[in-house]
TORPAGU-585215 format. One record per atom (N, C-alpha, C, O, CB): residue number from 1; atom name; x, y, z. Coordinates in nm, 2 decimals. Each point is the difference from the previous one (the first is absolute). Glycine has a CB too. Layout:
BEGIN
  nr atom     xx     yy     zz
 NUM   CA      X      Y      Z
...
// end
This chain:
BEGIN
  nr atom     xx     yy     zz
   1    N   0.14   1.20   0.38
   1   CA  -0.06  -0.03   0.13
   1    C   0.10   0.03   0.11
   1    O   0.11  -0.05   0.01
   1   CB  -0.27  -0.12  -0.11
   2    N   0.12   0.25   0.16
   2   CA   0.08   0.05   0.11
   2    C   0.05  -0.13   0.12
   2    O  -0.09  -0.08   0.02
   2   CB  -0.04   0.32  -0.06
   3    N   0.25  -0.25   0.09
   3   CA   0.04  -0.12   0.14
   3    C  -0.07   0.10   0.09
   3    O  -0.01   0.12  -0.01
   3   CB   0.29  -0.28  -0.03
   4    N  -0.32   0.05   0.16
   4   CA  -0.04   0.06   0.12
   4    C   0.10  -0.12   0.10
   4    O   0.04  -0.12  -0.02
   4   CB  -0.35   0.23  -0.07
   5    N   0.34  -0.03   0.19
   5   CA   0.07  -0.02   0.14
   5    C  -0.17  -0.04   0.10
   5    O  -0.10   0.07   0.04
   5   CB   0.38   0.17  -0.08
   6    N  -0.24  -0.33   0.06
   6   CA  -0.07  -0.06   0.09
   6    C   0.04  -0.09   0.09
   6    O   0.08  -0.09  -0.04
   6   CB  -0.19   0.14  -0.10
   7    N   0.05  -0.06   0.28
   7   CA   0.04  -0.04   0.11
   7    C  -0.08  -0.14   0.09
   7    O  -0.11   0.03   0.05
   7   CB   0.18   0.22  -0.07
   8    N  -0.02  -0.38   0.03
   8   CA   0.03  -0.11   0.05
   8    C  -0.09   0.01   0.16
   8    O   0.09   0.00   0.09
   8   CB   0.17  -0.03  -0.25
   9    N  -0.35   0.03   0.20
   9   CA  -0.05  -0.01   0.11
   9    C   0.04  -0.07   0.12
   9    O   0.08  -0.08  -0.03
   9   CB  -0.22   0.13  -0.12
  10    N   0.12  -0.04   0.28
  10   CA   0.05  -0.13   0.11
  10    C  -0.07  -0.10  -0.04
  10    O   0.06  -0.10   0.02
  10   CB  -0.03   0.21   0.19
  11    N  -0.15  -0.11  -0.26
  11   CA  -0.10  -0.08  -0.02
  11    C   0.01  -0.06  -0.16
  11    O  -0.08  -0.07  -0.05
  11   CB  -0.05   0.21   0.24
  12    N   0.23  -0.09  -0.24
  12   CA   0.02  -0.06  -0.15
  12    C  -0.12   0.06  -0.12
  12    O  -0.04  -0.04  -0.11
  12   CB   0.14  -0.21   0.24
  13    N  -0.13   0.34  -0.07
  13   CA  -0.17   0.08  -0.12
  13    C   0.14   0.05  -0.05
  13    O   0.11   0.00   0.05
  13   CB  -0.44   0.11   0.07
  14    N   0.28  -0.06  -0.24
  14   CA   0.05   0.07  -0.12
  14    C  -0.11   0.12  -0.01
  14    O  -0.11  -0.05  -0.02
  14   CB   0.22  -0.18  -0.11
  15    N  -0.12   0.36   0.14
  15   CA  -0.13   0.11  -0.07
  15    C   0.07   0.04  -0.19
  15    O   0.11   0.04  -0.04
  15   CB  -0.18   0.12   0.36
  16    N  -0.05  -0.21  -0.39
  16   CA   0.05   0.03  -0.17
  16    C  -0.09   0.15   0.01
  16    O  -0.11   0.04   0.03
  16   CB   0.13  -0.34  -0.20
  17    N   0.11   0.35   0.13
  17   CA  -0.07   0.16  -0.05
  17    C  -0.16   0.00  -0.01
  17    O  -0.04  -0.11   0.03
  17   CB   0.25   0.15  -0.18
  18    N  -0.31   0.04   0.12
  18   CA  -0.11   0.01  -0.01
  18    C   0.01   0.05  -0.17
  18    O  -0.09  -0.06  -0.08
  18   CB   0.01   0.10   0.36
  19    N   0.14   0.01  -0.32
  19   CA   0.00  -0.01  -0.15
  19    C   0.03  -0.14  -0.11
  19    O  -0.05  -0.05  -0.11
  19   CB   0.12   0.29   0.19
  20    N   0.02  -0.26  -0.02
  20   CA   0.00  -0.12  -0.05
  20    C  -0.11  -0.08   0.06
  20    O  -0.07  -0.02  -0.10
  20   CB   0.32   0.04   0.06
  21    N  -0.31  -0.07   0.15
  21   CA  -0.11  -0.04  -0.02
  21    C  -0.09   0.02  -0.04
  21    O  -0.08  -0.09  -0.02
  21   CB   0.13   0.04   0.11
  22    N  -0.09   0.20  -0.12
  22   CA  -0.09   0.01  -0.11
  22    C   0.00   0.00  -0.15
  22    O  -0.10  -0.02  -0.06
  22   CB   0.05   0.11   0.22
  23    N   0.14  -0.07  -0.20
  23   CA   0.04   0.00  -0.13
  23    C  -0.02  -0.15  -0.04
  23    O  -0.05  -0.04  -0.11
  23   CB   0.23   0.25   0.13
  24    N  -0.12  -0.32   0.10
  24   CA  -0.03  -0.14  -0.04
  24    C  -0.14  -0.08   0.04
  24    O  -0.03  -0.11  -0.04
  24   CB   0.29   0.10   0.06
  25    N  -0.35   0.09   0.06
  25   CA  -0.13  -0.01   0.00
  25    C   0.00  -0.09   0.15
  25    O  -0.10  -0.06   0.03
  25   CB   0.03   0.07  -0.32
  26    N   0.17  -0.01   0.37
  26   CA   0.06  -0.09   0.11
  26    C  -0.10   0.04   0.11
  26    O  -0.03   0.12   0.01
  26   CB   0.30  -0.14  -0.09
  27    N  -0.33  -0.06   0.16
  27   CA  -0.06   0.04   0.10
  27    C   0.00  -0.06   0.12
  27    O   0.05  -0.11  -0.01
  27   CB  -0.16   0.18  -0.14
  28    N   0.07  -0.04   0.28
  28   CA   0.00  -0.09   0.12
  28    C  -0.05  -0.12  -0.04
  28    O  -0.09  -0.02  -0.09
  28   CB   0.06   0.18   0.24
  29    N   0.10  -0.26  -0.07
  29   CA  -0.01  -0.17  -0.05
  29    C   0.03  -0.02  -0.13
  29    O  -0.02  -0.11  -0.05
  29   CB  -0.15   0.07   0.19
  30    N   0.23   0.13  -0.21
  30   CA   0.05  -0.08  -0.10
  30    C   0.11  -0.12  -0.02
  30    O   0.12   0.00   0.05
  30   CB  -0.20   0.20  -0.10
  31    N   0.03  -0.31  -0.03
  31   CA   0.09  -0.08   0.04
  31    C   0.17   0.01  -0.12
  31    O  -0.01  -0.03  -0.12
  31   CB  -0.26  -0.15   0.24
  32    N   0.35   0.21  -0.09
  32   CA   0.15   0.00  -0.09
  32    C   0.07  -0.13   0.04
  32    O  -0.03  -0.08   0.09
  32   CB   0.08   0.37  -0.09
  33    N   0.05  -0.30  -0.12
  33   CA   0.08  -0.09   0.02
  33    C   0.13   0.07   0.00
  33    O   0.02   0.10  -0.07
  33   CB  -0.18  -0.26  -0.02
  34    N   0.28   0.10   0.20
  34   CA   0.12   0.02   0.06
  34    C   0.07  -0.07  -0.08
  34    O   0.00  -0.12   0.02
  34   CB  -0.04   0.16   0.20
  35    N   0.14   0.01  -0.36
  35   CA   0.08  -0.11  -0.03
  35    C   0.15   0.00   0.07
  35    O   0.02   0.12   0.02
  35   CB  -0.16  -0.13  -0.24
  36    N   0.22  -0.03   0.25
  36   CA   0.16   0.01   0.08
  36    C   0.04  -0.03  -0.16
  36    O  -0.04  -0.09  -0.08
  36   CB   0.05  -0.03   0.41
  37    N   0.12   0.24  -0.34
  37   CA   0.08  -0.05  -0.13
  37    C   0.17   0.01   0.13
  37    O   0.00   0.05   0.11
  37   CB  -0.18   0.10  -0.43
  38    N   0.28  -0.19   0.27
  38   CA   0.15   0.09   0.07
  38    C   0.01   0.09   0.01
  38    O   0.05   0.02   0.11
  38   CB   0.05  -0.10  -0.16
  39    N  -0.13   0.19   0.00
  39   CA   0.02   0.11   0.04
  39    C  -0.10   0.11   0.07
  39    O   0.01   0.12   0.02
  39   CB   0.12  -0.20  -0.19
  40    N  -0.25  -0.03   0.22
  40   CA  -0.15   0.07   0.04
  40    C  -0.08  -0.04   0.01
  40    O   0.01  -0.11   0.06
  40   CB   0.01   0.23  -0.13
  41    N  -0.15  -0.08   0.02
  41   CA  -0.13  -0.07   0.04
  41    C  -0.10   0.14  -0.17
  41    O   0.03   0.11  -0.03
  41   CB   0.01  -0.21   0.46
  42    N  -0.13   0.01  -0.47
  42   CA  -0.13   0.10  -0.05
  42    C  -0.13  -0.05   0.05
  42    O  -0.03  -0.11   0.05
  42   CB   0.15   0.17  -0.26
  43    N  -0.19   0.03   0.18
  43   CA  -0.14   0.01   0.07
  43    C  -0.10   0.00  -0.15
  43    O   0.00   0.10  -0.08
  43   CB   0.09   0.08   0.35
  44    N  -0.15  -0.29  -0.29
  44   CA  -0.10   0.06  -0.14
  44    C  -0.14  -0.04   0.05
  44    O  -0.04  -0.07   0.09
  44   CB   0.22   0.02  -0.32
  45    N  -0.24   0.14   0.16
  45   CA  -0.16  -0.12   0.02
  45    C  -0.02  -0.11   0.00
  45    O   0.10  -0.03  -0.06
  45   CB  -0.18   0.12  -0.03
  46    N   0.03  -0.21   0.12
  46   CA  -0.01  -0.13   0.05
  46    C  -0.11  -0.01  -0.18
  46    O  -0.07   0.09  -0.04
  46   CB   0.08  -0.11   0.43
  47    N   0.02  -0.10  -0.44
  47   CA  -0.09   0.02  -0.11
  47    C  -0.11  -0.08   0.05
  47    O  -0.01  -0.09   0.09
  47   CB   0.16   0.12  -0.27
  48    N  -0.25   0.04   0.08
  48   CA  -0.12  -0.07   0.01
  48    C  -0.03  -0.16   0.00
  48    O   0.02  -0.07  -0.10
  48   CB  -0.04   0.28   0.00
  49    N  -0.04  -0.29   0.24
  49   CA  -0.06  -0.11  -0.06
  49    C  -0.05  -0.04  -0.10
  49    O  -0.10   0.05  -0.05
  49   CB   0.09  -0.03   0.18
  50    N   0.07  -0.10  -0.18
  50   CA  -0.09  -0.09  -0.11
  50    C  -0.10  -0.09   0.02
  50    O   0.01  -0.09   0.09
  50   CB   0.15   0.11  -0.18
  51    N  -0.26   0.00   0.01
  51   CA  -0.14  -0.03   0.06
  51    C   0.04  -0.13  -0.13
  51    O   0.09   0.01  -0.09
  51   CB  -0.31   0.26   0.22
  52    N   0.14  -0.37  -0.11
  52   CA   0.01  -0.14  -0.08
  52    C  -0.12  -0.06  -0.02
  52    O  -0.05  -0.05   0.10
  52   CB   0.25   0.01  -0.01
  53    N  -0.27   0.04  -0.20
  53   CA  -0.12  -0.04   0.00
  53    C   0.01  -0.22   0.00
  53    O   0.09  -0.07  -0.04
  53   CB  -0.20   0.39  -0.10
  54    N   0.00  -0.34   0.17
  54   CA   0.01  -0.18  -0.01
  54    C   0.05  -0.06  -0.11
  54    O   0.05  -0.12   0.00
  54   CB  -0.22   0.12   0.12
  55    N   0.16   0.09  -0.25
  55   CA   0.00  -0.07  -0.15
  55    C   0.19   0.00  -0.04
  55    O   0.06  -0.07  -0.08
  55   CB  -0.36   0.19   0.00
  56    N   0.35   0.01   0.20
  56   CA   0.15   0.03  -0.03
  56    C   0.09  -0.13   0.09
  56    O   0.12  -0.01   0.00
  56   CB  -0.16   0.32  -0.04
  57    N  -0.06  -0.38   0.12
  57   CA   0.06  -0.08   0.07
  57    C   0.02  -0.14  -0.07
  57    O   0.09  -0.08   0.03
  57   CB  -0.18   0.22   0.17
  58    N   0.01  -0.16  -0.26
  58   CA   0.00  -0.11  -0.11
  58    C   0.17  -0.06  -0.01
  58    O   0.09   0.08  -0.02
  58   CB  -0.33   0.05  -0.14
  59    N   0.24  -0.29   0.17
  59   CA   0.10  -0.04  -0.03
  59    C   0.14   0.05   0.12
  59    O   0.13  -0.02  -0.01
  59   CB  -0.27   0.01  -0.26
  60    N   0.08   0.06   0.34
  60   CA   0.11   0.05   0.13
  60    C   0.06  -0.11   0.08
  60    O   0.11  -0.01   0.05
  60   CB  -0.24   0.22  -0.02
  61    N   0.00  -0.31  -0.01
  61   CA   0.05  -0.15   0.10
  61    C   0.01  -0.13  -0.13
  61    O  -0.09   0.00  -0.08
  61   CB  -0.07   0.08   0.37
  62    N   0.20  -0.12  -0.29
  62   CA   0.07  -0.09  -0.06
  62    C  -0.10  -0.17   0.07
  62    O  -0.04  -0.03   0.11
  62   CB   0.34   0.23  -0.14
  63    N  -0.30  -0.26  -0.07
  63   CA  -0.12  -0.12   0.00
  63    C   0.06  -0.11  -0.08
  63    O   0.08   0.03  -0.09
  63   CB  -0.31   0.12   0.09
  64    N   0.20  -0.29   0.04
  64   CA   0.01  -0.09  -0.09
  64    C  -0.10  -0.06  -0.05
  64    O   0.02  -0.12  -0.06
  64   CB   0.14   0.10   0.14
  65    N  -0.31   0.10  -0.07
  65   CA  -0.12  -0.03  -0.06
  65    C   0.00   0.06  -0.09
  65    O   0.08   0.09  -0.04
  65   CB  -0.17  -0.14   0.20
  66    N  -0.05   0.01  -0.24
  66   CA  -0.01   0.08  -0.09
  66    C  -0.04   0.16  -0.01
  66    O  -0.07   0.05   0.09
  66   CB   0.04  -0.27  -0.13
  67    N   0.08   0.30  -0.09
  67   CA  -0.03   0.11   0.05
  67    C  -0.14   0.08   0.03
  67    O  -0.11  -0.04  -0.03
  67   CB   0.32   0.01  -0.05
  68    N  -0.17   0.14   0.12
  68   CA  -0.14   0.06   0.05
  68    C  -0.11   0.03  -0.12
  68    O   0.07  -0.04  -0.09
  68   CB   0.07   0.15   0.29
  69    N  -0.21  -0.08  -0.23
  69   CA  -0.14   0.05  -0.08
  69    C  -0.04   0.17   0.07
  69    O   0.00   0.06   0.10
  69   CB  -0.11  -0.36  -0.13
  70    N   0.09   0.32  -0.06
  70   CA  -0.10   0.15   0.02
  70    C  -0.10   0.03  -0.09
  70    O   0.01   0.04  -0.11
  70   CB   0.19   0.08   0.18
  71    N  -0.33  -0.17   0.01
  71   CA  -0.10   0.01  -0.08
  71    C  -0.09   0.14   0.14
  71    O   0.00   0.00   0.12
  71   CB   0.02  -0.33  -0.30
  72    N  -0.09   0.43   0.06
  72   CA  -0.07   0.07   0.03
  72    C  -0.14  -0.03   0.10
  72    O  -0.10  -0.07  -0.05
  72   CB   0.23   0.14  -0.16
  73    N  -0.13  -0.04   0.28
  73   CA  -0.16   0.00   0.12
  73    C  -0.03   0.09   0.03
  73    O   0.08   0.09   0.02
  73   CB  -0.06  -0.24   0.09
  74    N  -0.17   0.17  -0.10
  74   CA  -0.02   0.16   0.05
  74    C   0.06   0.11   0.01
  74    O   0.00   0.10   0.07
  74   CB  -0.06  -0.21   0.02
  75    N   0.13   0.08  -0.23
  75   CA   0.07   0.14  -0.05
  75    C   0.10   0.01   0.11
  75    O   0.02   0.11   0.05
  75   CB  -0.22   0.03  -0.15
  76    N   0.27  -0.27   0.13
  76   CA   0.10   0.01   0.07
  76    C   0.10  -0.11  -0.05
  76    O  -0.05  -0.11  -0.03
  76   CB  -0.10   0.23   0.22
  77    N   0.29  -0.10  -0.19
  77   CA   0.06  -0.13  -0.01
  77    C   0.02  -0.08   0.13
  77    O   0.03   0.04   0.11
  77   CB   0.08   0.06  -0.29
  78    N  -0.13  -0.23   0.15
  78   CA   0.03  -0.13   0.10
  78    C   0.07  -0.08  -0.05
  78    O   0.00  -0.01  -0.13
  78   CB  -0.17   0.01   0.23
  79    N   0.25  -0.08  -0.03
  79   CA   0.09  -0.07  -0.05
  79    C   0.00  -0.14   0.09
  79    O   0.01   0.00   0.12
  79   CB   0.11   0.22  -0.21
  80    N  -0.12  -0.33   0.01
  80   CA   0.01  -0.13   0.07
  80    C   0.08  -0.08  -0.14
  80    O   0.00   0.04  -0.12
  80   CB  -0.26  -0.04   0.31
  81    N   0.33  -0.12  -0.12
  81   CA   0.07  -0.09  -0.07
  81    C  -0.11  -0.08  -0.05
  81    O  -0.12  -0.01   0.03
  81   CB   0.32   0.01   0.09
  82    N  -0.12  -0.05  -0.23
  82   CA  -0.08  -0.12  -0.12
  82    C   0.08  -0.14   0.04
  82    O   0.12  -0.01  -0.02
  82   CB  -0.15   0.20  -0.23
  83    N  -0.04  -0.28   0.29
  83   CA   0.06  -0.09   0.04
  83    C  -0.04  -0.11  -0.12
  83    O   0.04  -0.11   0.00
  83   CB  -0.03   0.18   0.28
// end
């Protein structure tokens, strides 16, 4: 992969080549992440959110009741304590 010489704006923009943004699928508003090492800075894709469904949240907050239940409803899970 070839280095490119690129130039520091008054305004602090950076322009990334147009090949390299297409090759990496990069587009207006894309969001990247800036990491600072000593000797520089890199630029990568920002990763993807992680989406979390309710069932992955299970056991995340901490209780001194009893624990939760997951009983099926409407073809849906709900969850309430067993007291």
């Amino acid at each position: 992969m070839p280095a490119y010489t690129i130039r520091l704006s008054s305004k602090g923009q950076l322009v990334i080549p147009r090949d390299i943004r297409e090759e990496l699928h990069w587009e207006a508003g894309e969001e990247l992440t800036l990491i600072k090492h000593a000797s520089g800075v890199t630029i990568q894709s920002k990763p993807p959110r992680r989406v979390r469904k309710l069932v992955d949240l299970i056991g995340y907050l901490k209780s001194d009741g009893a624990p939760p239940v997951m009983t099926p409803r409407s073809g849906a899970a709900t969850m309430f304590c067993m007291r």
